[in-house]
C-alpha positions as CSV (number, residue, x, y, z in Angstrom):
1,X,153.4,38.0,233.1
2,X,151.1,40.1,234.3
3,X,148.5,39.3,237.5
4,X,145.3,40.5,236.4
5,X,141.9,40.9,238.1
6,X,139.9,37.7,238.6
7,X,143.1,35.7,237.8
8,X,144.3,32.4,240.3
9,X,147.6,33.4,241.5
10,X,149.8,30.7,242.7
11,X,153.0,31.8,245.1
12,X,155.8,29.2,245.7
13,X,157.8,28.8,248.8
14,X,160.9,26.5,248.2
15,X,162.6,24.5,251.3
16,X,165.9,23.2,250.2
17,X,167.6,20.8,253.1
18,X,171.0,19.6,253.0
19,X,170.2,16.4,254.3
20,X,166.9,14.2,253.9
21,X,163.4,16.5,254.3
22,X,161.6,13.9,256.6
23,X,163.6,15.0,259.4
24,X,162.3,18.5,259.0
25,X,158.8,20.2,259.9
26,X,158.9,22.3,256.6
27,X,156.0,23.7,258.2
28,X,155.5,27.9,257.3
29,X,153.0,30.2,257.7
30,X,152.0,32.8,255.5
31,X,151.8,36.4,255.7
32,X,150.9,39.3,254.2
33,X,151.3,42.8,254.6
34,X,152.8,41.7,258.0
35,X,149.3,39.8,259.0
36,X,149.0,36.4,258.7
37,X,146.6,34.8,255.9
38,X,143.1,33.3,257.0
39,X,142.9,29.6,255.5
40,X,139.7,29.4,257.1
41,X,138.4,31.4,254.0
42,X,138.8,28.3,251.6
43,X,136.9,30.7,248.7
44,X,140.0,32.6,248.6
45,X,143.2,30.8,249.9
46,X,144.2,27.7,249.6
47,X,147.5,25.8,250.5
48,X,149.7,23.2,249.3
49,X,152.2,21.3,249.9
50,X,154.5,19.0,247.8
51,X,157.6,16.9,248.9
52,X,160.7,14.8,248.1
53,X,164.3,14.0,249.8
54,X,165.6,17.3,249.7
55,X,162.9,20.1,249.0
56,X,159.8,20.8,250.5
57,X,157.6,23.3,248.4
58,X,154.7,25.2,249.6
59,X,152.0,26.8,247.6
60,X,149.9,29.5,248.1
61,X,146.8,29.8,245.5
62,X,144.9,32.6,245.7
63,X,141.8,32.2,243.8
64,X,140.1,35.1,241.9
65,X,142.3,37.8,242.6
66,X,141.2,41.3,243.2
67,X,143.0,44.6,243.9
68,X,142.4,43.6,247.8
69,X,145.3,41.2,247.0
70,X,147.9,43.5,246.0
71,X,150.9,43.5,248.8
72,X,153.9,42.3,250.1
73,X,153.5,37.9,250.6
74,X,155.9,36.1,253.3
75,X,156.3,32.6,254.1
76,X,157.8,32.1,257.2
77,X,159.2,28.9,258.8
78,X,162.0,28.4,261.6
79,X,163.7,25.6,259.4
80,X,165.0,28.2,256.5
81,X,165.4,32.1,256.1
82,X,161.8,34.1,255.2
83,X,160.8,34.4,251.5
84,X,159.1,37.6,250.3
85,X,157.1,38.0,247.4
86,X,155.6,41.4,245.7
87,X,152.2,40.8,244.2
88,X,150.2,43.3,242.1
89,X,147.1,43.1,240.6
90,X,146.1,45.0,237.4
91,X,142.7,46.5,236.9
92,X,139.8,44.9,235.3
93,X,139.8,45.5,231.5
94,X,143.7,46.3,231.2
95,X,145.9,44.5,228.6
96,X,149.3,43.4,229.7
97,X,150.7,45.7,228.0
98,X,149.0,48.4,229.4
99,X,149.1,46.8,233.1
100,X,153.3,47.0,232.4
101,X,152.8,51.0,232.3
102,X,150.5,51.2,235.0
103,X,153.1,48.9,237.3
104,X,155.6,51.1,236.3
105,X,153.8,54.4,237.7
106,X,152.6,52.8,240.6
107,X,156.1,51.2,241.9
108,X,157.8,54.7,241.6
């Protein structure tokens, strides 16, 4: 599915223990483009976090997306290995269809 311009884009960072979760922080931060994300700008990022006995998933929402957002996403925590995520956002007015093409010129 395509990420499209004004779209809420939600990014999932999965914790999987091998024991219970309570014992561990679970805490991450997230990144992108090698800087870290701003939650102070609550218009455009927000977090979340859901848990049970063995996985801790975080959520990223990023609200209205724009072309701004396009880049490479990272949660980071020092319980579990980094997870990296490539977002891209297609132009206002595109179809999906058309937004696959585009993808395609702009990943190569």
């Amino acid at each position: 599915m395509a990420n499209m311009v004004g779209d809420e884009v939600l990014l999932n960072c999965t914790i999987t223990v091998g024991g219970e979760a309570n014992g561990i922080s679970g805490e991450v931060e997230w990144w992108r483009d090698g800087q870290p994300i701003d939650f102070k700008n609550t218009k455009k990022y927000i977090s979340k976090v859901k848990r049970d006995s063995r996985t801790i998933i975080h959520t990223l929402r990023i609200l209205s997306a724009s072309s701004e957002d396009d880049g490479s996403y990272s949660c980071k925590t020092v319980d579990a290995p980094e997870s990296t995520h490539m977002l891209h956002i297609c132009p206002y007015g595109m179809v999906a269809e058309q937004c696959k093409g585009y993808l395609g010129l702009y990943l190569h």
